[in-house]
N, C-alpha and C positions, 0 to 999 in steps of 0.2 A: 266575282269569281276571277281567279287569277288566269291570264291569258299565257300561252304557250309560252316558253323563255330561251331563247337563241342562249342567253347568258349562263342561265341553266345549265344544258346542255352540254354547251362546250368545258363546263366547268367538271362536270360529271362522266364526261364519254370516258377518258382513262380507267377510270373505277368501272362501271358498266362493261367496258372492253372485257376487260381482267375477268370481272364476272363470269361474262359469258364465254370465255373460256373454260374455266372453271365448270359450268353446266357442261360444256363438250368431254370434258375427260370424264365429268361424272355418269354422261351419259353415253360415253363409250366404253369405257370400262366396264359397266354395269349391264352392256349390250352383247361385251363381249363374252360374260358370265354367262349371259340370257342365252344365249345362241347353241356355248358347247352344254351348257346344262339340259336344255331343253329340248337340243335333237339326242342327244344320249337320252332321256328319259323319255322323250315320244316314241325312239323306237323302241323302247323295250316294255312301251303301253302299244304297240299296234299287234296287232293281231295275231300275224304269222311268226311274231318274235316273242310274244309273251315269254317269261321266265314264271311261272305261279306265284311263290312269296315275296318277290321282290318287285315284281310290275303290281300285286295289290298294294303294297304299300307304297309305289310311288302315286298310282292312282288316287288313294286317301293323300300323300302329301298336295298334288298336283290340284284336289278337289278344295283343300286346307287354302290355297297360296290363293285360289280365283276366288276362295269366297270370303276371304277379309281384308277389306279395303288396304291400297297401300298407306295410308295413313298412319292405321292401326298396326300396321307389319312394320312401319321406323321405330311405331313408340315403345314396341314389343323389344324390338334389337337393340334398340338405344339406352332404354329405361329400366328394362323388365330384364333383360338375358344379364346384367351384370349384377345384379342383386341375388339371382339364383346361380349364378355360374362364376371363373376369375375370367372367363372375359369382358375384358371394357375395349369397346371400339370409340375409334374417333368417331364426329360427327358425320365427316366425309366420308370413313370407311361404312360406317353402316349406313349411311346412304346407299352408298356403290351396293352394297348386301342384298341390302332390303329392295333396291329398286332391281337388281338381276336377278333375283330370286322369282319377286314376283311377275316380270316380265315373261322370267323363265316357264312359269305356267302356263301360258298362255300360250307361249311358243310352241311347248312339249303335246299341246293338248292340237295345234296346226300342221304339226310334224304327224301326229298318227294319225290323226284324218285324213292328211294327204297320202301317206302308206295306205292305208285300210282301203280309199277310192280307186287303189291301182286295182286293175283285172289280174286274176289267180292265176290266170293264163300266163301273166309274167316270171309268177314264183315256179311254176309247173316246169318250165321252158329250162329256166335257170337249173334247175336241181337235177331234172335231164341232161343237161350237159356234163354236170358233175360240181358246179358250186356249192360250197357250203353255205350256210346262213349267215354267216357273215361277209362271204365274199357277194351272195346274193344283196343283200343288205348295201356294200359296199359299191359294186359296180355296176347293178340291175335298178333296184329299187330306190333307193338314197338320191345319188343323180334326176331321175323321176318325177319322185317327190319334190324334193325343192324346187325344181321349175315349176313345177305346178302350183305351188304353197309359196313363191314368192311373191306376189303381189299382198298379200296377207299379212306374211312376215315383214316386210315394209312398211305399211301400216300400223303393226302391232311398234315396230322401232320411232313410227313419226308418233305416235301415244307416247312412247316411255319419254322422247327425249319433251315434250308437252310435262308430263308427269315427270320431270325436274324441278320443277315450281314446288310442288309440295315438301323437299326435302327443307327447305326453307323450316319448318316446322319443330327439327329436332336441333337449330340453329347452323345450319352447313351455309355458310357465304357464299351461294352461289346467286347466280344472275336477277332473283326474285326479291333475297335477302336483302343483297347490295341496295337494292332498289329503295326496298322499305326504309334501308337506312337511309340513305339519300334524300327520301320524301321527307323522315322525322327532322332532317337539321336545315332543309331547302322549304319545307312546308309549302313544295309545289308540285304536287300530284298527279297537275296534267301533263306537264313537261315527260315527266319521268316514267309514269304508267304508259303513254307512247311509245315512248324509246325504248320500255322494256318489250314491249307489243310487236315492234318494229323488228327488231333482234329475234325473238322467236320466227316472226316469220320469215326473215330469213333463213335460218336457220333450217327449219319444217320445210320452206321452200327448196333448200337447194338438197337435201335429200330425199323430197320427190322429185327432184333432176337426176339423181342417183338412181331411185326405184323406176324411172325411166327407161332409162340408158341400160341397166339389168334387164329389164322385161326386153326389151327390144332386140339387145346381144345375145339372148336364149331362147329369144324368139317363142316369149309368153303367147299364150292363147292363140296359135297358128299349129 
């Protein structure tokens, strides 16, 4: 078995750097999709904001996105939407798609949980005063929620940017890919599976220094 490789390594970090770059914009971008898609569709899946035809079909989209793997949601974007449609996405772009799409599910369905938990007493207060449901929505309720739902929404972000490895699949050269190639022309696997291991955790790491430092400045769960 071939032991760890200093030579390796240093031969490879340029490329891996690059990569993992590459993971961070795929996983920010595709975060930043997840975030405005999914509070606009949580709150018009909570309860006091329902619209009839248009919160039931986001509800069937939103039940559609959690319940097929992201795997299957690249192979669909990548493979299957340009054979029935004229779009053809890059690799990266339906990555970025597929992965804030499906995030967005997720999101949207922590967003109206977290609405739906507030007390009635809040909506009651607000519309006494004379808000409308959107300004209730906007400066009562919104605000609220997300304190409350962010240790969650942190979570569901330290999964998506984890669930960057998979895009690897539909060929996007990011941090997992590079790798594999690396292993195929180095044929040293521990060196490289490390150092890719190594980089996530950083990575995951210093964005639960983020989801930290949020909980703390909004003074989560006090």
């Amino acid at each position: 078995m071939k032991l760890f490789s200093l030579v390796t390594l240093s031969a490879s970090a340029p490329l891996l750097i690059n990569a993992a770059l590459t993971t961070v914009y795929i996983w920010f971008t595709a975060s930043c999709i997840s975030l405005v898609v999914g509070t606009l569709t949580g709150l018009l899946r909570a309860r006091k904001a329902r619209i009839p035809i248009i919160s039931l079909l986001l509800d069937g989209a939103t039940l559609i996105l959690r319940g097929i793997p992201l795997y299957a949601q690249l192979m669909i974007i990548y493979f299957v939407l340009p054979e029935v449609s004229l779009i053809n996405l890059s690799s990266e772009n339906a990555s970025i798609i597929g992965l804030g799409l499906c995030s967005a599910a997720y999101v949207s369905e922590t967003i109206r949980a977290g609405i739906n938990s507030l007390p009635t007493g809040q909506w009651d207060a607000s519309f006494v005063l004379g808000y409308s449901t959107l300004q209730q929505l906007r400066f009562i309720i919104v605000p609220q929620a997300l304190r409350a739902v962010l240790p969650s929404l942190m979570n569901e972000y330290n999964m998506a940017l984890k669930s960057t490895a998979i895009v690897a699949s539909i060929g996007t050269v990011e941090l997992t890919k590079t790798g594999m190639n690396i292993i195929a022309r180095s044929a040293d696997p521990l060196t490289i599976t490390l150092a890719i291991a190594c980089i996530y955790l950083i990575l995951t790491g210093a964005l639960s220094l983020v989801g930290q430092l949020l909980e703390r400045k909004y003074h989560v769960n006090r």
